[in-house]
N, C-alpha and C positions, 0 to 999 in steps of 0.2 A: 504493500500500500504506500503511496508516495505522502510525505511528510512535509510539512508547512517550511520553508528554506527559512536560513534563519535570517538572514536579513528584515524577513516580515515576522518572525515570532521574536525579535530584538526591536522593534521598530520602537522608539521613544512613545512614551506615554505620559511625559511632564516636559516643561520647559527646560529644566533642570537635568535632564539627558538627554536634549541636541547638544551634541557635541561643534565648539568651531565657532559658536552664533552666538556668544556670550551678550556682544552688546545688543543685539536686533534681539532675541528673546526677552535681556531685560526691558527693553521700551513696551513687548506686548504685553509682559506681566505687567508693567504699571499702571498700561491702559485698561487690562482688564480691574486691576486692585481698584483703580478709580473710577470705574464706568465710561470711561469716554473712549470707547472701541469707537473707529471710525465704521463708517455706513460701507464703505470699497478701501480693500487692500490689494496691491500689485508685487506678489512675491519675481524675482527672475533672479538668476544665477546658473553656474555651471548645474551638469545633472549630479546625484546623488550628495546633493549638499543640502536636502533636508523641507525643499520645499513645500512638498505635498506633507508630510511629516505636521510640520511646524503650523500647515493650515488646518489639520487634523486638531492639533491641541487646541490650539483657538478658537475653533469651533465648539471643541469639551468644553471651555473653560468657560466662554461665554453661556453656554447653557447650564451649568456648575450651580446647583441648588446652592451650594454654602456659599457661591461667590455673588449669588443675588442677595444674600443676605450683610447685615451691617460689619459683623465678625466672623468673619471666614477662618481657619484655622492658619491654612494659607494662602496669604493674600496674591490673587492672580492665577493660582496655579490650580488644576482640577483638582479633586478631593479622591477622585476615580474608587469612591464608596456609594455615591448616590444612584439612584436610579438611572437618570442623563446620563452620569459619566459611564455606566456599563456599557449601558445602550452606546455609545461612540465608540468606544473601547472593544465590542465585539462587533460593532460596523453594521448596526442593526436600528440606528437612530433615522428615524425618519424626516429630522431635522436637519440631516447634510445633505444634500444633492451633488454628487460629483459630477463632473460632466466633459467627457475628452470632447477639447477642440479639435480635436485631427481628425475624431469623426463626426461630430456634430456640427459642423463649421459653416450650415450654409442657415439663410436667413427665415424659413420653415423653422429652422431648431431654436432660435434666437427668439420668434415669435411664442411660441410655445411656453417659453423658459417664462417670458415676460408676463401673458397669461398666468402660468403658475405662480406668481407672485402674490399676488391678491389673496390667496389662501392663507390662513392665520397656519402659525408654528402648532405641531399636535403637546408640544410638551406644556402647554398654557399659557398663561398671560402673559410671565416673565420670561417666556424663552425668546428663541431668534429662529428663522429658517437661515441657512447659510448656504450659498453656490458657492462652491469651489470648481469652478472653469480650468483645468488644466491643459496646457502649451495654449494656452490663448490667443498666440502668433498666430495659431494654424487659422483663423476665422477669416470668412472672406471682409472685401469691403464694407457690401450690404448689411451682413451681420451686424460688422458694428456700430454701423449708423442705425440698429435696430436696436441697439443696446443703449446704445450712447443714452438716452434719455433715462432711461429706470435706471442706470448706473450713476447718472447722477444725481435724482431724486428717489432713490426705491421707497419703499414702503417703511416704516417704521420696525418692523418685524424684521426686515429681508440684512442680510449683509453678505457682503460679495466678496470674494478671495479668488483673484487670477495668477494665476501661476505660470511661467513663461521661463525657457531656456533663452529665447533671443526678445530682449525686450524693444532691441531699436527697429524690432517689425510692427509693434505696436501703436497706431496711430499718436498722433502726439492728443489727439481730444482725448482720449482714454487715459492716458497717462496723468493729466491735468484732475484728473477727477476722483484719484486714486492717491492712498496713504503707500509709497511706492520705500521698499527694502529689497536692498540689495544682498543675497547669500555671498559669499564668499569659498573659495575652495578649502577644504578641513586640515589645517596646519598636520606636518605630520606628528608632533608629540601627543596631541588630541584624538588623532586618530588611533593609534596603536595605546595610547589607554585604552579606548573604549572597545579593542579586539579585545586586548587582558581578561575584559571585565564578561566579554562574551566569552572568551576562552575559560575563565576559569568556570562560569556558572555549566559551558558545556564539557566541562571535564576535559577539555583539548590541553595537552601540556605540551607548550613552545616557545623555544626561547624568546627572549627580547629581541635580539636581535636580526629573528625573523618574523615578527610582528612587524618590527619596523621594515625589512624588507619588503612584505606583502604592503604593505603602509606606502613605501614610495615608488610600489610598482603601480598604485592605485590611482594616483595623482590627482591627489585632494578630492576623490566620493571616496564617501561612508561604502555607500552599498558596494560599489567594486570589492573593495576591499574585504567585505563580509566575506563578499561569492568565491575571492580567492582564498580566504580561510577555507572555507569549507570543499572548495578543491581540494585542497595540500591536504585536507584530513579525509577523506573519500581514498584518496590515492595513496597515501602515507601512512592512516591511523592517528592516532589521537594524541601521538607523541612522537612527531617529526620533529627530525634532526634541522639544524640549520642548511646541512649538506643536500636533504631532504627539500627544505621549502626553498634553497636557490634551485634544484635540478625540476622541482616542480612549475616554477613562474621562468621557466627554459631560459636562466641566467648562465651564459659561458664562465669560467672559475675567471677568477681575479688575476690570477696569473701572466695572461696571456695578454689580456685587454690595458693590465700593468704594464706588461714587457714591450708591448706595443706605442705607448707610451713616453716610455721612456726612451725608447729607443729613436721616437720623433724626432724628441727634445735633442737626444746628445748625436744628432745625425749619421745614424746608423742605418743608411738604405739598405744595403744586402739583407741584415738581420732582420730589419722591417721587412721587407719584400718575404723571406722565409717563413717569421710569423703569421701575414698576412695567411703563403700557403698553404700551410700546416692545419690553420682552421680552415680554410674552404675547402682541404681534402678529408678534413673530419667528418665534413656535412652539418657544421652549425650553421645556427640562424647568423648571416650576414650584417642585419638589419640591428640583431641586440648586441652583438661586436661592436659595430660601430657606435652605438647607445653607450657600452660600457667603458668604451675610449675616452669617448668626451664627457665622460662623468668622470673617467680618471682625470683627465686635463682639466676639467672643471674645478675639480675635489683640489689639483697641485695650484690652479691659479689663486683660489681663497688660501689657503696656506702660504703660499709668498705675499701675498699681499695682507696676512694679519688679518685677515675679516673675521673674526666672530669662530674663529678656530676651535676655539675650546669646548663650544656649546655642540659641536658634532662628532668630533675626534678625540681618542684620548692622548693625554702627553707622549707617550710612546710612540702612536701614529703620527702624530703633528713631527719629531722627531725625525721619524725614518723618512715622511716626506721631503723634510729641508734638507737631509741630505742626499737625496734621489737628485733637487733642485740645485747644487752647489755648481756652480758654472755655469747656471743655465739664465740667459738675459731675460726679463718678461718680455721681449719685443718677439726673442721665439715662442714663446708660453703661446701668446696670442697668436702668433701665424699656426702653431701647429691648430689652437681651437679651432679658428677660424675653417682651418680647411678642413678637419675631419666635423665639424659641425655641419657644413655644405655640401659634404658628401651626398650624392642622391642615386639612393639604388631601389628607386620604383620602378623602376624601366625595366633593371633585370636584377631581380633580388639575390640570382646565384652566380653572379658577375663580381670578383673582386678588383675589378680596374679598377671603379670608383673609390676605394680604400689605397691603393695603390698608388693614383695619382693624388690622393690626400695627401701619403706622406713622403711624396717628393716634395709637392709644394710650400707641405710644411717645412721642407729643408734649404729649396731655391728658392721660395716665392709661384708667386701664381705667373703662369706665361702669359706672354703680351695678347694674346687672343682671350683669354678670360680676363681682360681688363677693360672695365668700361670702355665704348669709346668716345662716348660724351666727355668724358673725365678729363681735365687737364694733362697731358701727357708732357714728362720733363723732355727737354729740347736738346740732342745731345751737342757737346763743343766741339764747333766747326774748328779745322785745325787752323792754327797760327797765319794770319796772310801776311807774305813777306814785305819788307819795308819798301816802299816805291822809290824807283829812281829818280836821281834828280837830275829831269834834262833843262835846259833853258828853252825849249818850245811854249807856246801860246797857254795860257790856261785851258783847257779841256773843258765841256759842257760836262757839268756830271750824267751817268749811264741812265737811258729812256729806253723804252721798248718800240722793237722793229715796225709793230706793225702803229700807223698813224690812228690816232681817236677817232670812235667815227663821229663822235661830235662838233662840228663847228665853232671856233674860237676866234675872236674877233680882236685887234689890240689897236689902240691909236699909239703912234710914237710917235716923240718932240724929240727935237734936237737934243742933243748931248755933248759936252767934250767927249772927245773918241779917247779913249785911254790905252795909253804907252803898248805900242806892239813889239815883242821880239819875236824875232823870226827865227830860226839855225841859220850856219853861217851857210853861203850858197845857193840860198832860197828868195827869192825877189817878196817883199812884202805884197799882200792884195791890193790890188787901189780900191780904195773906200767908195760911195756912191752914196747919195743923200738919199734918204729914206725919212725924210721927215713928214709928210702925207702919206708913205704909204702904207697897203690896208696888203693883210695876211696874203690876198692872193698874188698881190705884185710881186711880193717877196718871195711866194713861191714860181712864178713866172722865171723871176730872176738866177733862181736858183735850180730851175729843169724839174724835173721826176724824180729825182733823186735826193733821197733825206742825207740830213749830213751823217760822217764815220762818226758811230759810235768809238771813242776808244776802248782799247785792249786794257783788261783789269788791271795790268801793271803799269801805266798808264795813268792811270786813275788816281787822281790824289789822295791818300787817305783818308776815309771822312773821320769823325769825332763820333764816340761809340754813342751807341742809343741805351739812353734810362733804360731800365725794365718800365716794361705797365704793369698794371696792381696785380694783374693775373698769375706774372711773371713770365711772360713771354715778350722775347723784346721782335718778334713778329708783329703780336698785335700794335706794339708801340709803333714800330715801323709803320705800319698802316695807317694806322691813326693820325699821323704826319704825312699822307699822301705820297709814301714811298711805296707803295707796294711793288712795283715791279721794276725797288730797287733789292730787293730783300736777298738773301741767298737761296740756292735754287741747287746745292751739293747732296748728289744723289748716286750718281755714278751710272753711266748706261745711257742709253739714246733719251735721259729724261731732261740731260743736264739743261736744253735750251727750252723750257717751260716759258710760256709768257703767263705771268702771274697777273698782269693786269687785265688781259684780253680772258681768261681761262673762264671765267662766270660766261659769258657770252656764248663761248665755244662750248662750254660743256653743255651749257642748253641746247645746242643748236644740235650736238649729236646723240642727247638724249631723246629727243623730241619723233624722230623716225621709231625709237626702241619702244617708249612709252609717253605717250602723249600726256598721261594723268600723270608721273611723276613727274614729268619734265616742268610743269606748273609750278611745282614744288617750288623751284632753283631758278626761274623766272625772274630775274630783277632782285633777287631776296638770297643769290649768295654771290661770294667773290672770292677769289684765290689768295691765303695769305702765306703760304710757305709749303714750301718740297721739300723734305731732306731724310733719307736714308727710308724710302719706300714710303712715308707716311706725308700726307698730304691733308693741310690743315683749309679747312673750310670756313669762313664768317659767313655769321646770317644775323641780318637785322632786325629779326624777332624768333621769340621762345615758339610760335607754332610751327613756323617752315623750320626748324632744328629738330622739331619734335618729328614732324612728319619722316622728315631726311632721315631720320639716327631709329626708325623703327624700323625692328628684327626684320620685317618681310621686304621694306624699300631698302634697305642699306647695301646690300649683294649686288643688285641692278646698279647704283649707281656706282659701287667701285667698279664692276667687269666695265663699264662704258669708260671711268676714270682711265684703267689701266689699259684701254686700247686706244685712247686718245694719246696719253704718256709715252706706250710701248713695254710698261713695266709694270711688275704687281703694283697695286694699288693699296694702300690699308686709308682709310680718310676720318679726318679727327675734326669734331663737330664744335666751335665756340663761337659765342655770341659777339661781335665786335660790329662797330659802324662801319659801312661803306664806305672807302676815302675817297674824297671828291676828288676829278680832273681838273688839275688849277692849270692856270692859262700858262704860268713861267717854266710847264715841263714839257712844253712844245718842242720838237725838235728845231723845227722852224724857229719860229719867235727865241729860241736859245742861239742858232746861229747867228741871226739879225744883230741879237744883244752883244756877241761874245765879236763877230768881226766888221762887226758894221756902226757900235756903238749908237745903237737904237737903244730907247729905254721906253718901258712898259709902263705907263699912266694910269689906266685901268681894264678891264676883265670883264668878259659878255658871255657868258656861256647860253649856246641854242641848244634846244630840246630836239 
């Protein structure tokens, strides 16, 4: 014959053993000690933290003969001797109505309910009828704009307790109207008392500290924990060993999940790799492996760090930890959590790569492919550019790109003193030519089809280095100052002649045949700030076109287009920087005019 499980033959029957719920219990004893129970209460919390439970009592106590009276023995709490209190207590009071939301959740059931309202409580004058609605989320809309009203005015009689695991599905009108407590998950010292207390009444003898085992395999419900009690003793007997309740709750030994551990920490990959195989050729759970990993790394990080040590370890343990720790920096502490924390072996649970590549990267770091790429990425140092020589030729325009703007620039120039030309020796000076009216296209008239020579980078006079910008990229600075396609462009391979300033344009223009909806994206809204060693840095002028750009499913599309417009893999790094304007003094043109013809630029027209 099957036998009442004990979770429900243990179920609390006072305020005074909910375990966990100290303060929320004491508020409902007071309000019962003082009569001012509210008209709706809204329980939510994790499951098996006591809710339905706790609505049970308050419903007793509320109908509780000695607590309608002036001196109750104890104030608040049911008497569970009266007749009321039986009746609730064997679940045979006609004054609670349970009622699951998950099945009764359409607005027929809601009406009904409402209807029943108007009927007086059978236990008399001074009783209550109580609805307790449980997972109250589950209700449709309708429902509870059927409720809404006798919830917030019921009858004098009626009092309402909803009970909910997810409360923020709960309209917010419902909430508003409701005396609303939050459960909490069951600390574990609270917990594994209140096994003890079940253990000892059911004759179960087991240690402490597999009480508390079963306790933090529970994670903070009562009832879990019940059910795994009475596992371990089904399977074990009534006097399991510790050995007994880890092999029960299929805990791999400490050993292993230790040695694994430690071996992160003091960068031992063969050994790691070995332990890794040794349990996948056992045939353990992979999934509690790597649980008991990062409880070990967990367990060594509060121990270097001094947290509250003492209240879970004994001196001894605290001990043999810091010496497991002794050379070991927290900056690896935290890389090895990190990556066996992130480990994910949903995909294929009897796959140990994902542990595997945890504790490599606990030892190198995570590879540049698992790194954001939204994320700021550091810019590595271009090498040393050698000193320029010093010739006595002309000063040099500083470096423009080849190809001409396609936007139209307009300049007036006024006469000037023409300033000191040297020439080398055997080279006849230019004769100069008055340019004092003329307009951009004369100057290009005068000067053919042909842009002037850019110089050769050695050549070039050194410039003065560039501040960082705040980001720490002296790219984005560069840009910001309308250098962009002066910026470095060292990559090595047919990338090295990138035009950085033209590349927003172009990259649309060959996106646009490939996909017409991402090419929208990059429309006007991105621009080329830097090439260097395969990574190609992108600005966008707002968080949406970045967002769009840098999501999982467009990002692939636009490096393969990248890297056949380059000729080289592509990787592309996403930051927010402004568009540098086209100022009229980076004219190829108008720089010639200035540098051998002594024109000077007045003012600046830019056409659309």
């Amino acid at each position: 014959m099957p036998t009442e499980v004990l979770y429900r033959k243990w179920r609390p029957q006072r305020f005074a053993d909910v375990s966990g719920q100290s303060v929320l219990t004491r508020t409902l004893v007071n309000a019962v000690a003082t009569h001012k129970v509210s008209h709706a209460y809204l329980f939510s919390g994790p499951r098996g933290t006591g809710k339905t439970t706790t609505a049970r009592i308050l419903a007793k106590a509320i109908n509780c003969a000695l607590n309608a009276t002036d001196a109750p023995a104890s104030p608040g709490e049911p008497c569970d001797a009266c007749a009321s209190c039986v009746a609730f207590g064997t679940g045979s009071a006609l004054d609670l109505i349970e009622m699951d939301g998950a099945s009764n959740r359409g607005i027929d059931d809601i009406r009904e309910l409402r209807d029943a309202t108007n009927y007086l409580p059978m236990g008399g004058a001074l009783a209550h009828k109580v609805y307790l609605i449980d997972e109250v989320h589950m209700l449709t809309e309708q429902a509870f704009n059927a409720l809404l009203k006798t919830l917030e005015e019921p009858p004098p009689h009626v009092i309402f307790i909803l009970a909910t695991t997810d409360a923020h599905k709960v309209p917010a009108t419902i909430l508003s109207r409701c005396q609303r407590h939050e459960f909490r998950r069951i600390p574990l010292p609270a917990m594994a008392d209140r096994l003890a207390v079940i253990a000892s009444n059911e004759d179960i003898a087991l240690p402490r500290e597999g009480l508390e085992l079963i306790a933090r395999n529970a994670t903070g419900s009562l009832r879990d924990a019940i059910n795994l009690l009475e596992q371990i003793c089904d399977s074990y007997g009534s006097e399991a060993s510790l050995e007994a309740v880890r092999e029960g709750l299929g805990l791999i030994g400490d050993e292993r999940s230790t040695r694994l551990a430690l071996q992160a920490l003091r960068g031992d990959l063969a050994g790691g790799l070995t332990t890794i195989g040794a349990v996948r050729d056992d045939g353990l759970d992979l999934k509690q492996f790597k649980k008991e990993v990062v409880l070990r790394l967990r367990e060594l990080l509060f121990v270097q760090a001094g947290a509250d040590a003492g209240a879970t370890w004994t001196p001894e343990q605290i001990a043999e930890m810091n010496a497991s720790l002794d050379g070991v920096a927290p900056a690896r502490l935290v890389q090895a959590l990190r990556a066996f924390g992130q480990a994910d072996l949903r995909e294929d649970p009897l796959s140990p790569l994902p542990l595997e590549l945890a504790l490599a990267e606990s030892m190198f770091g995570a590879t540049p492919a698992a790194v954001d790429a939204n994320a700021p990425a550091a810019r590595p140092q271009a090498p040393p550019r050698p000193a320029p020589q010093q010739r006595p030729s002309a000063p040099q325009p500083p470096r423009a790109p080849a190809a001409v703007p396609s936007r139209s620039a307009r300049a007036v120039a006024t006469p000037a003193s023409p300033p000191e030309t040297r020439t080398p020796a055997g080279v006849p000076a230019a004769p100069r030519k008055d340019l004092t009216n003329a307009s951009a296209e004369d100057i290009a008239r005068m000067l053919g089809s042909k842009a002037p020579v850019i110089p050769a980078a050695s050549d070039t006079p050194e410039q003065p280095p560039v501040a960082p910008a705040a980001n720490g990229s002296r790219d984005a600075a560069s840009a910001a100052n309308g250098n962009s396609a002066a910026l470095p462009t060292a990559g090595g391979g047919p990338s090295d002649g990138i035009d950085l300033a033209a590349f927003g344009d172009q990259f649309y223009a060959a996106m646009k045949p490939v996909n017409s909806g991402l090419a929208a994206v990059i429309n006007g809204s991105c621009h080329a700030i830097s090439w260097a060693d395969g990574v190609l840095t992108l600005g966008f002028t707002s968080e949406f076109h970045k967002g769009k750009f840098s999501e999982a499913k467009n990002k692939p599309a636009f490096e393969q287009v990248a890297a056949q417009m380059i000729g080289a893999p592509v990787a592309i790094r996403c930051i927010i920087a402004p568009k540098p304007a086209r100022a009229l003094n980076k004219s190829p043109l108008v720089q010639h005019a200035v540098e051998a013809h002594g024109a000077k630029i007045v003012s600046e027209h830019e056409e659309s």
